[in-house]
SEDOVEX-58863 format. One record per residue (C-alpha): residue in three letters; x, y negated, z; residue number from 1. Coordinates in Angstrom, 2 decimals. Layout:
% residues N
<site type="Ala" X="X" Y="Y" Z="Z" seq="NUM"/>
...
END
This chain:
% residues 254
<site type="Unk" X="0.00" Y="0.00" Z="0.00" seq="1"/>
<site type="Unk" X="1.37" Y="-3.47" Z="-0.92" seq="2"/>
<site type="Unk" X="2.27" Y="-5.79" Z="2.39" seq="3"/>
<site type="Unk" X="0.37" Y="-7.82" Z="3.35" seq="4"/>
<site type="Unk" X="-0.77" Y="-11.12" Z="1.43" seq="5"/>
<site type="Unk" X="-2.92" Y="-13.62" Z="0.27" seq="6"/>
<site type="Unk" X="-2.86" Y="-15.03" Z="-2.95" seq="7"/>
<site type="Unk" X="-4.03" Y="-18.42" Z="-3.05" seq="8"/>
<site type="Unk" X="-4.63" Y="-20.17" Z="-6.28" seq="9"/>
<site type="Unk" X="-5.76" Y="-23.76" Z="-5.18" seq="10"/>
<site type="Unk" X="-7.53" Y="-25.43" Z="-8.12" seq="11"/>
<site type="Unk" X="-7.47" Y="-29.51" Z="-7.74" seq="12"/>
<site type="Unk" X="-10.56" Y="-31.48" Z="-7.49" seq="13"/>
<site type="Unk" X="-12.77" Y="-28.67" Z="-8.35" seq="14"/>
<site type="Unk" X="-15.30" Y="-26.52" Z="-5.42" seq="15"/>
<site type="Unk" X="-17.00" Y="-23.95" Z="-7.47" seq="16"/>
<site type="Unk" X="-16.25" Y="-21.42" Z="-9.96" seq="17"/>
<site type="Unk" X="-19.17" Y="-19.94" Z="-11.11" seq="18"/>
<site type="Unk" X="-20.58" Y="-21.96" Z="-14.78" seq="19"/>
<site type="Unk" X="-23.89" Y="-22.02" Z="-13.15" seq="20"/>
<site type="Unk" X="-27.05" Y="-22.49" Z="-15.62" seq="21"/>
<site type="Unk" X="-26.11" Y="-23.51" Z="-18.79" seq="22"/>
<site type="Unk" X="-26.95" Y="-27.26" Z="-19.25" seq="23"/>
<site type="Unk" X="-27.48" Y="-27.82" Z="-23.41" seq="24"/>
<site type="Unk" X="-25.81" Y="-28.63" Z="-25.50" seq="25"/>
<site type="Unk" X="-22.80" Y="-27.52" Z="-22.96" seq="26"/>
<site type="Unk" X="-19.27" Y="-27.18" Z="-25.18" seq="27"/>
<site type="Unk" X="-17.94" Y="-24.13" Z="-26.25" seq="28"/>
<site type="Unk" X="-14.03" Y="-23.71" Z="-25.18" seq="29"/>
<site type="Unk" X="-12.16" Y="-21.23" Z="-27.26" seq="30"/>
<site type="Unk" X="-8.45" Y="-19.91" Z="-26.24" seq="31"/>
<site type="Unk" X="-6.59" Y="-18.97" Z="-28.89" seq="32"/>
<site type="Unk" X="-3.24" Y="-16.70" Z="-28.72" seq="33"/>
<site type="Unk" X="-0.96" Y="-19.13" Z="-29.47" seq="34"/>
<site type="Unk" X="-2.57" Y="-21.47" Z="-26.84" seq="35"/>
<site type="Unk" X="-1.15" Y="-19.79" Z="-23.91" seq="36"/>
<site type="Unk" X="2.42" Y="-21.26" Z="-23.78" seq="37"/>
<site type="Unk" X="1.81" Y="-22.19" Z="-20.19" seq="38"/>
<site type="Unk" X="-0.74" Y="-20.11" Z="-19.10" seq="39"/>
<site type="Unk" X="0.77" Y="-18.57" Z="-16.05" seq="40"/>
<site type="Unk" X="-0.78" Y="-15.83" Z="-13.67" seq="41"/>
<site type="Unk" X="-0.49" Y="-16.61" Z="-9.54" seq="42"/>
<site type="Unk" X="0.98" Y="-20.24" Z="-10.11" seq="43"/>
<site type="Unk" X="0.63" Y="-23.14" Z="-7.58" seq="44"/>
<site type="Unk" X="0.36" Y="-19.96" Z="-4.77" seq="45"/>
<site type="Unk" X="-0.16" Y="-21.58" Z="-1.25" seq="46"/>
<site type="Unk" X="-1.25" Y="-20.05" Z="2.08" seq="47"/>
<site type="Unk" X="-4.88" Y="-21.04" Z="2.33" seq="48"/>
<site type="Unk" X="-6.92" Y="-18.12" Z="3.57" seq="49"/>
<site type="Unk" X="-10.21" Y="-17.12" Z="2.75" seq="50"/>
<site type="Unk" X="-13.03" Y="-18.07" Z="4.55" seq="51"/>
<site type="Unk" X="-15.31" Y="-15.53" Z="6.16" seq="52"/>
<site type="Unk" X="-18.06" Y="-15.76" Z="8.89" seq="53"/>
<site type="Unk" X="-18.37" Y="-13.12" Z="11.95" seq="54"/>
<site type="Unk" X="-16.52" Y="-9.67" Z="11.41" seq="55"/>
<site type="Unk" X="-14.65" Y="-11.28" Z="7.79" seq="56"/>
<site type="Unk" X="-14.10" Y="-14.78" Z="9.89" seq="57"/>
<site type="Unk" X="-12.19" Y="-12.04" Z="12.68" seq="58"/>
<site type="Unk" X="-10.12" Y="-10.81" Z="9.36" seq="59"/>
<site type="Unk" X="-9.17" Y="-13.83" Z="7.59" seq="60"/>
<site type="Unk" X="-9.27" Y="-15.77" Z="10.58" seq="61"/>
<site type="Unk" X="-6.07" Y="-16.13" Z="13.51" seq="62"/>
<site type="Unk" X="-4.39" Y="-13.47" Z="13.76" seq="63"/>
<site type="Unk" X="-4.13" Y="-12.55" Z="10.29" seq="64"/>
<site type="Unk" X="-0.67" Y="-12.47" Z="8.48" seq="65"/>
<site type="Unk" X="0.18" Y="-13.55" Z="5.08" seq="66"/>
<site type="Unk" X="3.08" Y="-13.29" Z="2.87" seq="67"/>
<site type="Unk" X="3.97" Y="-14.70" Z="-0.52" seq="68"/>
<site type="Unk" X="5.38" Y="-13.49" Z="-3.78" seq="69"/>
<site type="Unk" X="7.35" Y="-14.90" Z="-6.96" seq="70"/>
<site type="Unk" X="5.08" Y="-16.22" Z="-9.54" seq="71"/>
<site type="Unk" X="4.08" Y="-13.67" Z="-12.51" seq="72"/>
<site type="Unk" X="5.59" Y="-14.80" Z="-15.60" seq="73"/>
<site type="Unk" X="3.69" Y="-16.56" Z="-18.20" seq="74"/>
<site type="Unk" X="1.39" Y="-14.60" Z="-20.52" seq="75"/>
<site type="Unk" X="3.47" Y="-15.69" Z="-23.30" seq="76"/>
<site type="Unk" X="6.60" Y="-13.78" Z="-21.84" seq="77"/>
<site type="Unk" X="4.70" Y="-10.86" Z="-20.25" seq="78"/>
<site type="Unk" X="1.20" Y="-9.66" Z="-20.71" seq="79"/>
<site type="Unk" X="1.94" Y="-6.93" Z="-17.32" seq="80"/>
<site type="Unk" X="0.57" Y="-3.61" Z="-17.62" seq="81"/>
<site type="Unk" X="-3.04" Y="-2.70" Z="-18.11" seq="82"/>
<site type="Unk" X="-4.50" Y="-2.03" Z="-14.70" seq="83"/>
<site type="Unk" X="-7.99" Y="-0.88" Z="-13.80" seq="84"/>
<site type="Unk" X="-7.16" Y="-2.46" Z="-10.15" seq="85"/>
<site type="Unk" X="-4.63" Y="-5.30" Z="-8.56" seq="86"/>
<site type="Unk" X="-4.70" Y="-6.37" Z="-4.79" seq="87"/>
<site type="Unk" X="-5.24" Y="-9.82" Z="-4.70" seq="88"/>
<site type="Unk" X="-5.01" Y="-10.67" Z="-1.20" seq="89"/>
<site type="Unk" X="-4.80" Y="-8.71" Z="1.92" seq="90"/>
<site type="Unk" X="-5.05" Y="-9.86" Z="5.83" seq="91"/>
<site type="Unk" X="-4.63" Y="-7.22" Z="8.53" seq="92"/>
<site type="Unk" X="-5.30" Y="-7.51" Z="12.38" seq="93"/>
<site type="Unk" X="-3.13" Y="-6.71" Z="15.45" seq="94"/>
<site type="Unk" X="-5.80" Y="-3.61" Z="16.00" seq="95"/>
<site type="Unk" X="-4.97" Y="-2.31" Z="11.72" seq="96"/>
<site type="Unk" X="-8.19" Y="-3.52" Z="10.03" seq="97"/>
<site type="Unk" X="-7.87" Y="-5.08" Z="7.53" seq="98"/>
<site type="Unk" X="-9.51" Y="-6.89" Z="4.77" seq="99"/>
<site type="Unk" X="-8.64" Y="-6.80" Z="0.97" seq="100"/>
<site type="Unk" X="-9.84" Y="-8.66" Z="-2.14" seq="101"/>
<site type="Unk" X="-9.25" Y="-6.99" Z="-5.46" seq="102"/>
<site type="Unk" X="-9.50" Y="-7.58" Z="-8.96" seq="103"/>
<site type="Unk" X="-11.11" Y="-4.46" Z="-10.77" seq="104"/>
<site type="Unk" X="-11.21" Y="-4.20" Z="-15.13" seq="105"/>
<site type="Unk" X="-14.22" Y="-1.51" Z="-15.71" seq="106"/>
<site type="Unk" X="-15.86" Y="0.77" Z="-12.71" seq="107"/>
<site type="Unk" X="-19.73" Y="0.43" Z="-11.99" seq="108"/>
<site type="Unk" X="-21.29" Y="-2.67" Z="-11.07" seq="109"/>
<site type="Unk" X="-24.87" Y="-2.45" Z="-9.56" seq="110"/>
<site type="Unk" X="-27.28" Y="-4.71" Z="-11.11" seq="111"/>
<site type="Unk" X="-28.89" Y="-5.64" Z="-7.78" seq="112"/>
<site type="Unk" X="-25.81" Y="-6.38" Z="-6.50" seq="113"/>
<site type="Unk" X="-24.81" Y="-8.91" Z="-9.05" seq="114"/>
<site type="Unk" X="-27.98" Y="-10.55" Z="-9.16" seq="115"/>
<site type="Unk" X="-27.77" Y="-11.13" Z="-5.47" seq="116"/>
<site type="Unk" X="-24.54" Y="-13.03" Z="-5.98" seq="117"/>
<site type="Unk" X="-26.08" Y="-14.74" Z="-9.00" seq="118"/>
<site type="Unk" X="-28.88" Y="-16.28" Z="-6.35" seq="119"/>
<site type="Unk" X="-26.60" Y="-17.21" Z="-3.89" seq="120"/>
<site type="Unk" X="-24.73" Y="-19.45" Z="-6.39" seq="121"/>
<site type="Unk" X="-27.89" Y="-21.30" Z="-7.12" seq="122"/>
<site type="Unk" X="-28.47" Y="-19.41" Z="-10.67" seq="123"/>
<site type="Unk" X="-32.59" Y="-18.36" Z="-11.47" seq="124"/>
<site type="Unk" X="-33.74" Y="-14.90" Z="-10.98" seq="125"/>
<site type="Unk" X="-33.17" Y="-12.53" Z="-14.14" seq="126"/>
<site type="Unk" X="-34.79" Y="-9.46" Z="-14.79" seq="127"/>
<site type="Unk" X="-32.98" Y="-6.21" Z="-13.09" seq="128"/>
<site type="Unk" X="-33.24" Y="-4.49" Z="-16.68" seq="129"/>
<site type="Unk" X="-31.47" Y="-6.83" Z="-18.90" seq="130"/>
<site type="Unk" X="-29.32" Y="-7.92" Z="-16.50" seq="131"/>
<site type="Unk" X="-28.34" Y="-3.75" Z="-16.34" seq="132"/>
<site type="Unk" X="-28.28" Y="-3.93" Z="-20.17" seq="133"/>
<site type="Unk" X="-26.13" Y="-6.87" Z="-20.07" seq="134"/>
<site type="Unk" X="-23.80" Y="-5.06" Z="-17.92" seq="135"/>
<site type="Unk" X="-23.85" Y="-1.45" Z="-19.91" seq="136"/>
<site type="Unk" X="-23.20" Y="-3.41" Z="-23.21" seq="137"/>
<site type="Unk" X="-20.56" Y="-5.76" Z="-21.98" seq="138"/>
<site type="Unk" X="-17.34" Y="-5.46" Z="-24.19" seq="139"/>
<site type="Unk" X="-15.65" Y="-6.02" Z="-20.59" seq="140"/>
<site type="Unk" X="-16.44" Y="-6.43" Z="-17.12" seq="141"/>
<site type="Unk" X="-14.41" Y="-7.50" Z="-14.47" seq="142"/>
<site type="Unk" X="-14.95" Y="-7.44" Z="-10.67" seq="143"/>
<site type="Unk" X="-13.63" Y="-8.89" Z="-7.69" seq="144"/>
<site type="Unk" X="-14.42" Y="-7.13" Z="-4.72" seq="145"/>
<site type="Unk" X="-13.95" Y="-7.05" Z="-0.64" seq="146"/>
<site type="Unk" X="-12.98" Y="-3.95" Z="0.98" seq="147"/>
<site type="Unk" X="-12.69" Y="-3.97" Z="4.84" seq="148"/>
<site type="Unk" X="-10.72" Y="-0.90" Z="6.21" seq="149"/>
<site type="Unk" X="-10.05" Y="0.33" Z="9.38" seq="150"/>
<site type="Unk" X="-7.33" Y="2.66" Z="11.03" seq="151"/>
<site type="Unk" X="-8.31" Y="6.59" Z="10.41" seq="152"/>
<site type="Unk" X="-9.24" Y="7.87" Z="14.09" seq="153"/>
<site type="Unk" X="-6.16" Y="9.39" Z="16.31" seq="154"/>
<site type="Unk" X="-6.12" Y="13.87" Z="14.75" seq="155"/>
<site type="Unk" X="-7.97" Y="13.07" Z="12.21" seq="156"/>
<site type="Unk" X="-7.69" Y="14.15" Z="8.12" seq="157"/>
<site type="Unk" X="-7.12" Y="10.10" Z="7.41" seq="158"/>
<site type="Unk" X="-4.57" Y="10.08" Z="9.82" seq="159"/>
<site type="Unk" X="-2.67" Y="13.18" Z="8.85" seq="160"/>
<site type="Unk" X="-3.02" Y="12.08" Z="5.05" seq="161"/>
<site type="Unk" X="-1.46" Y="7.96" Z="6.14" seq="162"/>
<site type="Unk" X="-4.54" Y="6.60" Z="5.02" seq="163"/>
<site type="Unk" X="-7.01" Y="3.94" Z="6.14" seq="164"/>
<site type="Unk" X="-11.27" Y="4.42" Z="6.70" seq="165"/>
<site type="Unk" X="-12.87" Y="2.37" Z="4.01" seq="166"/>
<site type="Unk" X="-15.53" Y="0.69" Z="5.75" seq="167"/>
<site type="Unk" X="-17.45" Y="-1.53" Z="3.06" seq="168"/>
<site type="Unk" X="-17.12" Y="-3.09" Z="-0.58" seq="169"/>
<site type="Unk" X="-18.17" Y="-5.93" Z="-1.74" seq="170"/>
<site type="Unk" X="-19.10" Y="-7.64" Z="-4.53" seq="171"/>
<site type="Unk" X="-17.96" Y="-11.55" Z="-4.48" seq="172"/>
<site type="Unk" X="-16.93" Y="-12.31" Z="-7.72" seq="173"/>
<site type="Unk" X="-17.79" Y="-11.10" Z="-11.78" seq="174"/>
<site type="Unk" X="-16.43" Y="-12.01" Z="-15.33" seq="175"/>
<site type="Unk" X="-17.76" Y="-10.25" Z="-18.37" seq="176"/>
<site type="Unk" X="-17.27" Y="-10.21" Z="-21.80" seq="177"/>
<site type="Unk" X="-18.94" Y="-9.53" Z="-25.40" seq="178"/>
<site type="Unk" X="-16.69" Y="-8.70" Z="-28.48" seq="179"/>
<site type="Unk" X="-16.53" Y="-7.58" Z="-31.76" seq="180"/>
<site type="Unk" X="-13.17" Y="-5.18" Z="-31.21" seq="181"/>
<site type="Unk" X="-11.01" Y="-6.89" Z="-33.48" seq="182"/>
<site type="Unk" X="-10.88" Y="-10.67" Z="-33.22" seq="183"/>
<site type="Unk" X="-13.07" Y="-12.33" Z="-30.75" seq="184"/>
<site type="Unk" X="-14.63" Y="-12.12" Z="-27.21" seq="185"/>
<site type="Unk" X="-16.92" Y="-14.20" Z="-25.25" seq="186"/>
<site type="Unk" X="-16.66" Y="-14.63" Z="-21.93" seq="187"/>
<site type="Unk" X="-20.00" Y="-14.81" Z="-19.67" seq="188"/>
<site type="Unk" X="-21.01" Y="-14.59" Z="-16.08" seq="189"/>
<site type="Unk" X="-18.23" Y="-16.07" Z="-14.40" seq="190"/>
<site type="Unk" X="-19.26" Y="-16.88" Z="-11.13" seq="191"/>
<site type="Unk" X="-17.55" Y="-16.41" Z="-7.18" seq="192"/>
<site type="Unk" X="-19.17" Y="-16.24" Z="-3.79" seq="193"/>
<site type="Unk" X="-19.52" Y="-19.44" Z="-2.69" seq="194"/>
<site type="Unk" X="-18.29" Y="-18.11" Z="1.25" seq="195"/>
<site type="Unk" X="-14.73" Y="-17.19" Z="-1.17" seq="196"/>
<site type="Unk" X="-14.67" Y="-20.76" Z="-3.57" seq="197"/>
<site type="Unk" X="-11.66" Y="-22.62" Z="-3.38" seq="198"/>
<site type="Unk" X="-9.47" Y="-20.09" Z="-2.85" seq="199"/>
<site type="Unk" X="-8.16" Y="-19.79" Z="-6.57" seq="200"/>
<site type="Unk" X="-10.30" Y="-16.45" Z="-6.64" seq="201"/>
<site type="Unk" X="-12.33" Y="-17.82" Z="-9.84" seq="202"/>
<site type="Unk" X="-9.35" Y="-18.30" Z="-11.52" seq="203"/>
<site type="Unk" X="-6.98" Y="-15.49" Z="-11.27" seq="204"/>
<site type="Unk" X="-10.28" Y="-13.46" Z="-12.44" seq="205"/>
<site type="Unk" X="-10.67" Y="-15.30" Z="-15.21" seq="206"/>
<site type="Unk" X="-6.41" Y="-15.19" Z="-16.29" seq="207"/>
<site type="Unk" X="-6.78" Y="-11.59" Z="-15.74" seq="208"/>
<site type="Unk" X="-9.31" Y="-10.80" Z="-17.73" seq="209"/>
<site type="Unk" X="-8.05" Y="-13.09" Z="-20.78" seq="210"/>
<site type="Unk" X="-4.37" Y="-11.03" Z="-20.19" seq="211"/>
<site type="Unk" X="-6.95" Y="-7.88" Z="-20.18" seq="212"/>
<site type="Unk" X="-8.20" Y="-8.83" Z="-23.91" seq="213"/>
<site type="Unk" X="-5.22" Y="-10.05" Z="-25.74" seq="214"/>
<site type="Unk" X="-3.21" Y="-6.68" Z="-24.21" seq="215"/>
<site type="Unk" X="-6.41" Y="-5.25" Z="-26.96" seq="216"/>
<site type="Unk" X="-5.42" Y="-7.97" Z="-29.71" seq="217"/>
<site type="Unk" X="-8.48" Y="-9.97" Z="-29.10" seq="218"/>
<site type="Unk" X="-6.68" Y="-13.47" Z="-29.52" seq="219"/>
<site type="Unk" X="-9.69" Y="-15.66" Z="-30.16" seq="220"/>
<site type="Unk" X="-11.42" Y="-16.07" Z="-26.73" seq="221"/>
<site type="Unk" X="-14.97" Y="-18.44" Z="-26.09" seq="222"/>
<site type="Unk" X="-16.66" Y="-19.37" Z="-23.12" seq="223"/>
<site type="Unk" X="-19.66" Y="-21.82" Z="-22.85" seq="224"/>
<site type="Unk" X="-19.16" Y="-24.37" Z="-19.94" seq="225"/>
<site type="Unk" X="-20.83" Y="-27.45" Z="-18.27" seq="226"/>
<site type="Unk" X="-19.66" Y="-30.38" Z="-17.78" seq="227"/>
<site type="Unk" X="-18.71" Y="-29.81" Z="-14.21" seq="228"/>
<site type="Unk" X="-15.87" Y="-26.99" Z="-14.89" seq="229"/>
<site type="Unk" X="-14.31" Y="-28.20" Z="-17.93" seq="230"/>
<site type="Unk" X="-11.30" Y="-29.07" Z="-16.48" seq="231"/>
<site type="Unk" X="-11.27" Y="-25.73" Z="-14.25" seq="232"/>
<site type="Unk" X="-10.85" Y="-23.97" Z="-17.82" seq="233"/>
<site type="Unk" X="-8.53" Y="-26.92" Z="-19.20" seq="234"/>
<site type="Unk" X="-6.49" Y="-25.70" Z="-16.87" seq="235"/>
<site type="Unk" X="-6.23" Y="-22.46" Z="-18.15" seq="236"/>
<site type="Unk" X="-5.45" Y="-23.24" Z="-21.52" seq="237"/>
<site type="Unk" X="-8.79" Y="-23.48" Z="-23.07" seq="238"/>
<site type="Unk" X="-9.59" Y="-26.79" Z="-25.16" seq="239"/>
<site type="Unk" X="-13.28" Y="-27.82" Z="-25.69" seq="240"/>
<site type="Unk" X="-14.08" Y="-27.86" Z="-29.38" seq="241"/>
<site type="Unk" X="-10.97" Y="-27.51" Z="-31.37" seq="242"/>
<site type="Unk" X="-10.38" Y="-28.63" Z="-34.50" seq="243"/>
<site type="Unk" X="-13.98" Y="-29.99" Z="-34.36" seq="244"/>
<site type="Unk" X="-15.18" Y="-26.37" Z="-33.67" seq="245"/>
<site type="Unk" X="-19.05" Y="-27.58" Z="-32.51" seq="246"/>
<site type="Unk" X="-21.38" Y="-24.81" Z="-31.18" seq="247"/>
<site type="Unk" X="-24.45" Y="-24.34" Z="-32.56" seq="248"/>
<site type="Unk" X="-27.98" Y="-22.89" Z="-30.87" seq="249"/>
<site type="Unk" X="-31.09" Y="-21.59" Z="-31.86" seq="250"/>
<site type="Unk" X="-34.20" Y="-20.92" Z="-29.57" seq="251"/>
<site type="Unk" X="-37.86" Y="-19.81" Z="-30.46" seq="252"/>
<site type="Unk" X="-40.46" Y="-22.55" Z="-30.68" seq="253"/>
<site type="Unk" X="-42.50" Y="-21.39" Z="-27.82" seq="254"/>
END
């Protein structure tokens, strides 16, 4: 198990991650391949912890350790291997809980589950069955998820074996994309716990998942953002409309 960390990503000026409902017409950012000279994974790391109420607040509250590592290398250097999980951040307690927050590329997302983050970011109600189609036909989805542990009881099989009792998961944080394979992806559904905003959380899902889809040669990558995140994605190397790229709607007349 990786010591013990927490990757902090501050992002200036800006509270929330999630896009919230789109407000039209809302600009369509594309990142290209080439546009990622600077695009870095884990920059600007400080040692801000996550913020948590009762048990979590215990976690990533006093007593909790942190640690830092070097910066990644930009994408433009190193893509990294393709990983279906990376630790985050990790805090552990005098007594050996501890609390982790990873970043997971595929593995089942419950429907309900998402949709209950979706209301607590102050997006409308969807239906459970396209939202479950949305997921199932997703080109990509991407997770970030809290798992508390604690130490494996004194003789038992968790104990013999060095590993930790997996109390809960879960679900604080969700990217997903559409694509056609070859050349282009979409990225949708980007939103973070608002309990975990601030943290940087938003965006190291979102770098990961754009390292996830140029490792597949996807080099032309869209989002559709409000005006109150563009420059959370400016950040990240996306530019709003370029070359006079405009993006274009069409909704039924009733």
């Amino acid at each position: 198990m990786a010591s013990s960390l927490i990757r902090s990503l501050p992002i200036k000026g800006h509270k929330s991650t999630s896009l919230g409902p789109p407000l039209w017409p809302c600009p369509m950012l594309v990142a290209r391949g080439q546009s990622f000279h600077s695009f870095t994974v884990f920059a600007d790391i400080s040692f801000r912890r996550v913020h948590c109420h009762g048990f979590l607040g215990g976690l990533f509250g006093r007593g909790g350790t942190t640690t830092n590592q070097s910066p990644k290398p930009s994408l433009e250097d190193n893509l990294g291997p393709d990983v279906d999980e990376l630790l985050l951040a990790e805090t552990s307690q005098p007594d050996g809980s501890k609390a982790q927050i990873l970043y997971r590329n595929g593995g089942p997302v419950a429907a309900a589950d998402l949709e209950k983050l979706c209301i607590k970011v102050g997006w409308p109600a969807r239906p459970l069955a396209k939202v479950e189609a949305a997921l199932r036909n997703s080109f990509m989805v991407s997770s970030l998820v809290l798992r508390v542990t604690l130490p494996p009881l004194p003789g038992s099989p968790a104990e013999m074996a060095g590993a930790d009792t997996a109390v809960s998961e879960q679900l604080i944080g969700l990217a997903r994309a559409t694509s056609d394979h070859a050349f282009n992806a979409t990225i949708w559904d980007v939103l973070v716990d608002p309990e975990f905003q601030g943290q940087g959380l938003g965006k190291a899902l979102v770098e990961q998942m754009v390292r996830s889809l140029l490792r597949r040669d996807i080099s032309n990558i869209t989002l559709f953002a409000d005006s109150k995140v563009l420059d959370f994605y400016r950040q990240m190397g996306f530019e709003a409309d370029p070359e006079g790229i405009k993006g274009m709607f069409w909704y039924p007349k009733f």
